[in-house]
C-alpha positions in Angstrom: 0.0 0.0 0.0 2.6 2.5 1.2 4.6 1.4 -2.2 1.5 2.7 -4.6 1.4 5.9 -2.8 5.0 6.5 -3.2 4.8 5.6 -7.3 2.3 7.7 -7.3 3.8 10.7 -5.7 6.8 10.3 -7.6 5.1 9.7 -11.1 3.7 13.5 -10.9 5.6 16.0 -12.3 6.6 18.0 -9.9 8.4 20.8 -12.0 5.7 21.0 -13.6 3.3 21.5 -10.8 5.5 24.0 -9.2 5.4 26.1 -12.2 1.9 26.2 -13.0 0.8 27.2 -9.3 0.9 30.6 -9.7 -1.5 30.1 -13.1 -3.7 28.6 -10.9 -4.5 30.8 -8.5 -4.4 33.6 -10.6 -6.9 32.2 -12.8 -8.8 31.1 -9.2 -8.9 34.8 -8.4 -9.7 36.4 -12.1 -12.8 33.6 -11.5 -13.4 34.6 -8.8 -13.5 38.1 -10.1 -16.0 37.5 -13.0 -18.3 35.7 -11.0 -18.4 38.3 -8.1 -18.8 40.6 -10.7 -21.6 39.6 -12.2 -23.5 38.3 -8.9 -23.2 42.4 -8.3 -24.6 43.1 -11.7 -27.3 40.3 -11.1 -28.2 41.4 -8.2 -28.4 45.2 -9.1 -30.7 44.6 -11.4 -32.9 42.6 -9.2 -33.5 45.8 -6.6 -34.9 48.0 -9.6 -37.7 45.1 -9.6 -40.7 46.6 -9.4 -43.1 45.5 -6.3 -46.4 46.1 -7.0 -48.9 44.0 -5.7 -50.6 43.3 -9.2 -53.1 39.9 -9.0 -53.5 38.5 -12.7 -55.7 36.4 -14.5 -55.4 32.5 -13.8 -53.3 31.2 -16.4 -51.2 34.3 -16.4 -50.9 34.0 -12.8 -49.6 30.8 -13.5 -46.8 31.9 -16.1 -46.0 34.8 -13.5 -45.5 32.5 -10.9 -43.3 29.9 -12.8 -41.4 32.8 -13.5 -41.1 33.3 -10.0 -40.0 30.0 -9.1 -37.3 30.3 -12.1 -36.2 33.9 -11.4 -35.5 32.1 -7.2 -34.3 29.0 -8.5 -31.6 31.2 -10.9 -30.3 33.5 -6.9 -29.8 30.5 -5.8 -27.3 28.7 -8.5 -25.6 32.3 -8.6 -24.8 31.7 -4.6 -23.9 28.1 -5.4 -21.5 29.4 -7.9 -20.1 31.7 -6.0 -19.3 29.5 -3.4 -18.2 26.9 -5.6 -15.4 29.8 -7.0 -14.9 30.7 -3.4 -13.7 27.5 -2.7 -11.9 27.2 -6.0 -10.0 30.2 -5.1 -9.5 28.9 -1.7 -8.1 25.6 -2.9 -6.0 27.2 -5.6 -4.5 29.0 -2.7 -3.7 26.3 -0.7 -2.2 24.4 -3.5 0.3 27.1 -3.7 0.9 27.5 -0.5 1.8 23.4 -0.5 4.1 23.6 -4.4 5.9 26.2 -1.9 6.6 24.1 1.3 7.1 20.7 -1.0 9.9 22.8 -2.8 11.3 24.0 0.3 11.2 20.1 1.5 13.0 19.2 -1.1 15.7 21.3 -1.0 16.3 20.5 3.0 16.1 16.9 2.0 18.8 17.6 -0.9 20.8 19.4 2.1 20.5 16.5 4.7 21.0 13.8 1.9 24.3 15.3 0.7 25.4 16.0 4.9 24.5 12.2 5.1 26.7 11.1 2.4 30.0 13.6 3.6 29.3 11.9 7.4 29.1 8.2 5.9 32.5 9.1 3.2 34.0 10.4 6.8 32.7 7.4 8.6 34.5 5.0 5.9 37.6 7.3 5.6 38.2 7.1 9.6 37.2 3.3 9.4 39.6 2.7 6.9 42.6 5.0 8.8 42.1 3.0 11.7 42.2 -0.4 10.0 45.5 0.7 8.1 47.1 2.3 11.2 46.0 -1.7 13.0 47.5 -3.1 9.5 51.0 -1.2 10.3 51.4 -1.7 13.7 51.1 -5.4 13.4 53.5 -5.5 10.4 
């Protein structure tokens, strides 16, 4: 199990996904723009309504109040999608924020991988000092 997750973190392109971040969230936020944008528009347009208390015929009636029912059921997919690009943004954000801290990672695991391999070359280097200087003094 832990063997899949690791191909699978190591088969993504991580170069890749480092450099696109910053796309992302500025296309999250000029999304996030249009849609809060229009919402404002939408919504202006919905004050100038006018609210007169006006009772027509039956079938009319009818018409009006599918209209109604549309005009409500249309607010409430705008709020959806401006959540939904809320949280778009929000994740687009986050995913920078983690590109950063992987690429700070891996540079710190670069660091400690190379201090690893100068303490085990050391290691083997006074190993093989003390075996020689055993070698001599038994010759």
């Amino acid at each position: 199990m832990t063997n899949s997750w690791l191909k699978a973190i190591q088969s993504v392109p991580w170069s890749d996904v480092i450099n696109n971040a910053p796309k992302v969230a500025e296309g999250a936020k000029g999304l996030w723009d249009r849609v809060a944008k229009k919402a404002g528009i939408d919504a202006a347009a919905d004050s100038v309504a006018p609210t007169q208390d006006i009772t027509p015929p039956t079938e009319l009636g009818q018409v009006y109040a599918d209209l109604m029912l549309l005009n409500k059921r249309q607010k409430q997919l705008e709020l959806q999608l401006v959540s939904a690009t809320e949280l778009i943004n929000s994740l687009a954000q986050q995913n920078q924020n983690l590109v950063q801290r992987l690429d700070r990672l891996q540079s710190r695991m670069r660091w400690l991988l190379t201090a690893a391999l100068v303490c085990l070359v050391l290691a083997c280097l006074a190993w093989l000092r003390i075996d020689i200087t055993g070698l001599v003094g038994r010759g």
